[in-house]
Every structure is written in structure tokens, then in C-alpha cells.
C-alpha positions, 0 to 999 in steps of 0.5 A: 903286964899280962897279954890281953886275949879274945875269943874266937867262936867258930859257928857251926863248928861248936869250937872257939878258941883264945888267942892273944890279941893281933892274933889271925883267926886262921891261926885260932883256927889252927889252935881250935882244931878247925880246918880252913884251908889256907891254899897260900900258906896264909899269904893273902895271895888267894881266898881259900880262907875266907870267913864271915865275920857274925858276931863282933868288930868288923875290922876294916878290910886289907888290901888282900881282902880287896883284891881277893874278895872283890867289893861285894864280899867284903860289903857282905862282912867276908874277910880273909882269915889270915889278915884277920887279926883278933882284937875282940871277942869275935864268931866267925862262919867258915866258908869253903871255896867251893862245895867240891866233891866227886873229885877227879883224880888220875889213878890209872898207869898208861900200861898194864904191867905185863912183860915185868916178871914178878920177883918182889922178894917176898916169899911164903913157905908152909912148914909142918913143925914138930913140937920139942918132946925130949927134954934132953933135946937142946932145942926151941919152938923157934928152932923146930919151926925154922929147922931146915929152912936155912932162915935167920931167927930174926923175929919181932918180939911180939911174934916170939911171944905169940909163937908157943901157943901158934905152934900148940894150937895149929894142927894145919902148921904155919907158914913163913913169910920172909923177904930176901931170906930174912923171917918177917912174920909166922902165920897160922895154917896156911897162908901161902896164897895171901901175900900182898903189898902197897904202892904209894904215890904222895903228892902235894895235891893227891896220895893214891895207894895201889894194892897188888897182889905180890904172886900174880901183880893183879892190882886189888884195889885203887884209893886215891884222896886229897892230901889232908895236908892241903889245908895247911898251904897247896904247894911246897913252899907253903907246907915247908912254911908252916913246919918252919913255925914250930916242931909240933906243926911237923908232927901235925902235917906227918900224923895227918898223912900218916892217918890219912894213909892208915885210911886208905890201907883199910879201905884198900883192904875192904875193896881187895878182901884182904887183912891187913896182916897179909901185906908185907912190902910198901913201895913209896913215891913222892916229892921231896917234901912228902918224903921228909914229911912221911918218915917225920923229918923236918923239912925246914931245910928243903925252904932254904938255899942250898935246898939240901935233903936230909938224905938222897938214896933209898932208904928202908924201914919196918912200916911199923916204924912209920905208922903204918898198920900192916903185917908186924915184919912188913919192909917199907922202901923209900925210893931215892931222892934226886935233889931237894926237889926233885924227888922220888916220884921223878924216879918212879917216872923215870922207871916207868918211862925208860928214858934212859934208854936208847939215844932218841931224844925224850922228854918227860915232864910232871905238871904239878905244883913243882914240876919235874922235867926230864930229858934222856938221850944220847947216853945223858939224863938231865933233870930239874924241878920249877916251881909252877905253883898250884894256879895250874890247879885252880888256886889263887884263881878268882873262880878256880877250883880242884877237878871236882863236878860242876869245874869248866874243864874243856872250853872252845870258841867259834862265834862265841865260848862254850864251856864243858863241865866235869859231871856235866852239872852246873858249873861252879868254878874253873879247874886247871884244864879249862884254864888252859883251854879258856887263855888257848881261846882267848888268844884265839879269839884275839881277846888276849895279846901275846903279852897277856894283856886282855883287851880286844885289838880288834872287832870281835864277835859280839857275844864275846865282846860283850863278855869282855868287862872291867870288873868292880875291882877296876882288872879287866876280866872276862865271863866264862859264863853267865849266872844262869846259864846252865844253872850255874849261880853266879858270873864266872870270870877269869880275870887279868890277874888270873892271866898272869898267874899262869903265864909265871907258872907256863913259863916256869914249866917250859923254862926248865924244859928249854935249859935241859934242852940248852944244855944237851944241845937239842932244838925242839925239832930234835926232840922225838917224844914229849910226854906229859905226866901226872893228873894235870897232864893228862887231862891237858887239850893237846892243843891247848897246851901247845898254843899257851906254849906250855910245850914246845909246838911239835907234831901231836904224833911225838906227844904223848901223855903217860898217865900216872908214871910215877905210880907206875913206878911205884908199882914196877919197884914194888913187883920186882926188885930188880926194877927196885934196885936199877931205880937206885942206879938211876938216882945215882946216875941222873944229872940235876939242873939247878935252875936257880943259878943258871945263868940262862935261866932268868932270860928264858923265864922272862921270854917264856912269860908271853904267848906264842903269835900261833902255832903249827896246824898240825894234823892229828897223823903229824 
């Protein structure tokens, strides 16, 4: 008997696709070549993939459906497309979370890179070559072009092909352009002055690329983008998900980063003014993940216990040989990986941080989806990864959203709660600092208990007691702000369940910081320094953060946010290769913790789920 099939038209994408019946629309989606972010990995766990069902058999709605959409959407004919199975001819409306756009992500390095002397192995020599004349000569264009250099005649072949005619019609010479004494491309005329290269930082959310120019370390040109991948699941678990269905899913996460990076590389060029020919050494950062992902490896095993990476230490390549369209001889090195999450952006971190050394107690933590934590002190280096989760990022959150115009990133609260908007336009969602901001002031405000609970133990001021509901889904949920105020078009709530995703991902993030601490034997008054890493990090209230218990509670004089350390390190690795061989030791040399196992950890965790009852009243000089 034949598989029955159904159409799934997608309106205003001119696209449809057949699919066997019981089929999700997300997965025609997928097969149509249409984008619908799935921010769970298809889950029913948020409602990034919502659609409008137009034409066809409005299914029932799921249980998902109810609680991610509420009452009023799914009335209005949304569902959730990856609970929506296919059992007729059906047209679909794609429907974004968000119009989200001017999108704040955090390119900058906490310090400039003076001090670092610029030894990134990469050198150009012009040489005049004299043509072979004397057919008795035993000798050869290459020969006469690398005569007297002392350099290996290790050319690409396609640089072979072009060399007889490039030394003919070349009256101003050539120049070669080796790396650790190694020939990676011959030029026509004189080049000397053009030797460039990249920086990439590949994260789960963002990819920035850093152009540098390799004789004086000015940065050229910043591009950073989303990662295009998100559309196939906002954290690891949920990548590592879909490459397991199938090995063309591998390849269709890889070619989309790989494209997305070509991008980049080109507007990187156009901002520098460069060509690409003229960029000869990459230096990459990024989890675990994004590091089997990038050179095409399968990261099926990363999503199972024991976690194991294909390979830990650094690795180098060709660049070509990954895709990427720069200089035919241009090296490409991958920093080394710690663990299976722990990666190398850790170690770009580190780099940048020098936390090892010294004896002082420091702590470096990267807030992400995964978050990293590393402590260095008293001749140990510890680290350890948690899964945090992306509700830090405003997904799988009623109203959250990326750090885009019109997101609530600061909230405060007297009498009343006041929000703050990135692009100070209407606001239209809640970002991960305005999150941490709104659950601080609530605790505040005495509208949440230390368990997380929303309700008003008290009397409250009567403008936020009146933003304190129920909702129509039956959670508790309270109004951040009101259709109409300041434009925006809709109530905008954080909800009980919203609650609760952060305290699984605060608690995760300080539950790793206090199993490094037990294992070193420190409190938090022995700690000297705290730093914060990374785009969400460094857009954390100081306060905030510490009052969630996010942090330990110490004295804002020993916390300090570092911007992006882990494209700093990029950066240091790619200028000298001195910094680029002390990260190898440093892979080999840190300790990882596995908090899986721990026999602490589950207690921790579980202490770690509820608030502070208050924090110190640090001033800004403590």
C-alpha cells in the first residue's frame, strides 16, 4: 500500500512542498527550503515556529500549542509547526517571533592589543627573478623565483600553473608570501605591504569576523551576524539534535555557516579595502559544537554521554580546504578543545585573561547557551561547562526576544516599573538583560519570593499590584508594560513559566562557578576578581546579577566585565604565534570538571534554583 502524501503550500514564500501524511509542517518547511525558526529544535518547548494555518483542516491545538500560544492565538488559527501534522492539502503563513532588527551584538575586546608584539608567522619577500636563458641551464622558473630564499618549493598547483606566465609578463617582480618558512602564494609585483588575516569567533547565537592587518595588528574591519543556523534549534542540544536525523543535515548546518562566513570575509574585505588574495592565516574560536560543525564533522557524539569530541588539540588546515575563499596557501588553525563542551573559545578567553597566572583567586565566566566557568589560582586551572539554555537570550520566553530595537533591556522600579528599550523605540519584546533586570525588581518590589513564586506577600504599591494577573492560560503573570504605553502594541508579561526558565539557567551558571569553587577550596570572600564574558555578560546590571544570584555577592570593585575575550583571543593567537602556541599548552594544562557526575552537583543545583532574601549594599568604590 502506497504512502498517502499532502501538500503543504507556504503563503508568501511562492514555495510547497509533499510530505507523507503525519508529517510536521516544520519538517515541509525544511524540505521546501523554507526558514522557520525552531528555537527549541522543534520541541514545543517555545513559539518561534508558530504559523497561521489559511487555507485547509484546522487541527485541534496540542497541549504545546495552549501553553506556548495562549488562548487568543490559537482562536486566531496559529499552531506550532512542529506539532502540526500534516493530514490534508494545507497553506501555511510563516509568522517570526519578532520583527527584530538593528541587532546588538558585542564585537568589541576589553583592550586594545598593545603591549603584544606582532610575530604571526606570516612573511612577504619581493624578489626580482632572472628568466632561464641558457637551455644548458638545469633549471626551472620555480627554481630562479626561490633562488637564494632558502624556501621549500611547496606551491599550490594551480600557483604552478599561473607561475611561467607571472614571471614573463611581471616586469616589477614577484613577491612571496611564506608562513614558518613554507611558500603559500606568489604575487605579481609588489605585494609586501598587503598581508592580512581573520579572526573568527563561531558562537551558537552570533559569528563575528575580525579583519587584522598582520604587519601593524590594526583591526581593518568588524562583521558581526546571527548565526544562520539558529533556525535549526537556538542552543547545542538542539543543533546536535538535528544533525543526528540525517548526514545531509550536517552538511546543510556546515554549508550554512561556511556561506555565511564567505559573507562576511567579503564585506570585511569591502569595509578594509582589501582582496581577499591578500589574506593569508585564520585563527578560529568557538564551542565544541561550532568546531565539528565548521570542518564538517558529525557532532552526533558530542549529544551523548561520554561527550567525547572527535579530536581535542589544535588542528591546522588549508582554508580552502574548509571553504573558505581567501588566498589559495592561506593556513587555517583551530584552537584546542578542553572537552566536549568546553571549547575553544574557553581557551581564547583564557588567553586573553591570563588566568593562569599568578596566585590570586579568579573567576572567568562566559554566559551563554552553554556556559563556560573558569577559575585560575594557586597554580590550578579549573573549568567546566553548564547548560544554561538560550532563556538568558529571550527564547522560550512569552515575550522575549534577541537584543534587537525596541527589546526592554534595563528595568527599575520605585513606586512603579519602568522599562528602558534598545534603540529607545517602542518596545516590542524582552531581551536577556531586561529579564534579569525585571526578575531583580521584582524581588525587589516583593512580587516574587525567594522560591520564585509570583505572588504579593504584602501590600504593594498600587500601580504594581494592578500589573500582577492571572493570565487567560490560568499562570500568574505580570505586565512589564501596557499596550499603548510608549507606542508599544501589545501587554507585555513575563509569566510564571518564564520565572522558572531562568532560575534552571541562573542556577546552572552559578552551580558550576560553586563546584570549581569546592573543588579549589575557596569561598566566595577568597575570590579577587569576577569577570563576566561574552555579549550577554556585558550587558548584565551589576546589580541585577548579583541580586538573582547569578554571581556570588561580592563588591563591585572585584567584578569586572571583559567584553568579547574570547575574540580577543582569536585576535592574540592570530598576531603572534607565540600566544598561538602558549593556547596549546594551556588546552593541555587546564583540569575539566564534569558537572554531570559530581556528586555535589545535584545539591548545588537545587540550592542554586532559588533567589537570594538580599544582597550586600555595596557602594560602587567596595
Amino acid at each position: 500500500m502506497s504512502q498517502v502524501t499532502h501538500t503543504v503550500s507556504f503563503v508568501g514564500e511562492s514555495s510547497q512542498a509533499k510530505v507523507d501524511s503525519g508529517a510536521s509542517v516544520l519538517q515541509a518547511a525544511r524540505d521546501a527550503g523554507v526558514d522557520i525558526v525552531a528555537t527549541c529544535g522543534g520541541r514545543g518547548r517555545c513559539r518561534s515556529c508558530r504559523v497561521k494555518v489559511v487555507e485547509g483542516t484546522l487541527p485541534p491545538p496540542t497541549l504545546a500549542d495552549i501553553v506556548q500560544l495562549g488562548d487568543q492565538e490559537v482562536r486566531e488559527h496559529y499552531r506550532l509547526s512542529c506539532q502540526l501534522r500534516v493530514n490534508d492539502n494545507i497553506a501555511v503563513q510563516v509568522s517570526p517571533p519578532l520583527h527584530e532588527t538593528a541587532f546588538q551584538i558585542l564585537v568589541d575586546t576589553e583592550v586594545p592589543k598593545k603591549g603584544l608584539t606582532v610575530d604571526c608567522g606570516v612573511h612577504k619577500v619581493h624578489v626580482q627573478p632572472t628568466l632561464p636563458t641558457d637551455e644548458n641551464d638545469a633549471t626551472s622558473d620555480l627554481e630562479e623565483v626561490l633562488r637564494g630564499t632558502g624556501l621549500t618549493p611547496a606551491l599550490s598547483l594551480d600557483t604552478v600553473r599561473r607561475l611561467p606566465d607571472m614571471l614573463r609578463q611581471s616586469s616589477a617582480g614577484l613577491t612571496i608570501t611564506t608562513f614558518d618558512g613554507t611558500v603559500l602564494s606568489l604575487e605579481s609585483g609588489d605585494t609586501t605591504k598587503q598581508a592580512f588575516g581573520l579572526a573568527l569567533d563561531i558562537g551558537t547565537t552570533t559569528v563575528i569576523c575580525y579583519l587584522i592587518d598582520l604587519i601593524s595588528g590594526e583591526t581593518m574591519a568588524t562583521v558581526p551576524g546571527l548565526n544562520p543556523q539558529a533556525v535549526f534549534g537556538g542552543d547545542l542540544m538542539s543543533r546536535i539534535a538535528f544533525a543526528m536525523e540525517s548526514t545531509t543535515n550536517v552538511r546543510k548546518l556546515r554549508s550554512r555557516l561556511i556561506g555565511f562566513i564567505n559573507e562576511q570575509i567579503g564585506e570585511a574585505c569591502s569595509q578594509g579595502g582589501i582582496q581577499r588574495k591578500h589574506i593569508y592565516k585564520i585563527v578560529v574560536v568557538g564551542n565544541s559544537c561550532m568546531h565539528h560543525l565548521f570542518l564538517g564533522i558529525d557532532p552526533k557524539f558530542l549529544g551523548c554521554a561520554p561527550y567525547a569530541p572527535a579530536m581535542r588539540s589544535a588542528y591546522a588546515c588549508a582554508a580552502r580546504e574548509v571553504g573558505l575563499k581567501v588566498a589559495d596557501g592561506a593556513r587555517l588553525f583551530m584552537l584546542p578543545l578542553v572537552a566536549g563542551f568546553v571549547g575553544a573559545d574557553t581557551l581564547g578567553m583564557i588567553l586573553s585573561t591570563h588566568l593562569e597566572v599568578g596566585s590570586k583567586i579568579r573567576v572567568a565566566v562566559d554566559i551563554g547557551t552553554n556556559a563556560e566557568a573558569v577559575m585560575g589560582g594557586q597554580g590550578s586551572l579549573l573549568a567546566c561547562s553548564s547548560p544554561a539554555g538560550p532563556a538568558l537570550e529571550g527564547a522560550q520566553i512569552r515575550c522575549g526576544m534577541r537584543a534587537a530595537a525596541g527589546a526592554i533591556e534595563r528595568v527599575s522600579v520605585d513606586q512603579d516599573i519602568h522599562v528602558q528599550t534598545i534603540g529607545g523605540v517602542p518596545a516590542v519584546g524582552v531581551c536577556g538583560s531586561g529579564l534579569v533586570d525585571a526578575i531583580a525588581a521584582l524581588l525587589d518590589a516583593g512580587v516574587l519570593t525567594t522560591s520564585g513564586r509570583m505572588i504579593a506577600e504584602g501590600p504593594l504599591p498600587a500601580a504594581i499590584d494592578k500589573r500582577l494577573r492571572t493570565g487567560k492560560d490560568g499562570i500568574a503573570e505580570f505586565v512589564l508594560v501596557w499596550a499603548g504605553d510608549g507606542g508599544a502594541r501589545q501587554d507585555l508579561v513575563l509569566t510564571q513559566a518564564d520565572i522558572r526558565q531562568v532560575q534552571l539557567a541562573k542556577a546552572a551558571i552559578s552551580s558550576g562557578v560553586a563546584i570549581l569553587q569546592h573543588h579549589m577550596g575557596v569561598t566566595d570572600g577568597d575570590i579577587d576578581e569576577f569577570m563576566l564574558a561574552g555579549a550577554f555578560g556585558n550587558y548584565l546590571g551589576m546589580r541585577s546579577v548579583r541580586r538573582i544570584g547569578l554571581i556570588p555577592d561580592l563588591p563591585p570593585s572585584r567584578i569586572r566585565f571583559v567584553a568579547n575575550a574570547a575574540g580577543l583571543g582569536a585576535q592574540m593567537a592570530l598576531l603572534s604565534e607565540s600566544e598561538r602556541q602558549r593556547a596549546e599548552l594551556l588546552g593541555q594544562r587546564i583540569e575539566h570538571i564534569t558537572l554531570a557526575t559530581h556528586p555535589e552537583f545535584q545539591k548545588v543545583f537545587l540550592d542554586a534554583i532559588s533567589f537570594p532574601e538580599e544582597v550586600a549594599a555595596y557602594s560602587e568604590s567596595d
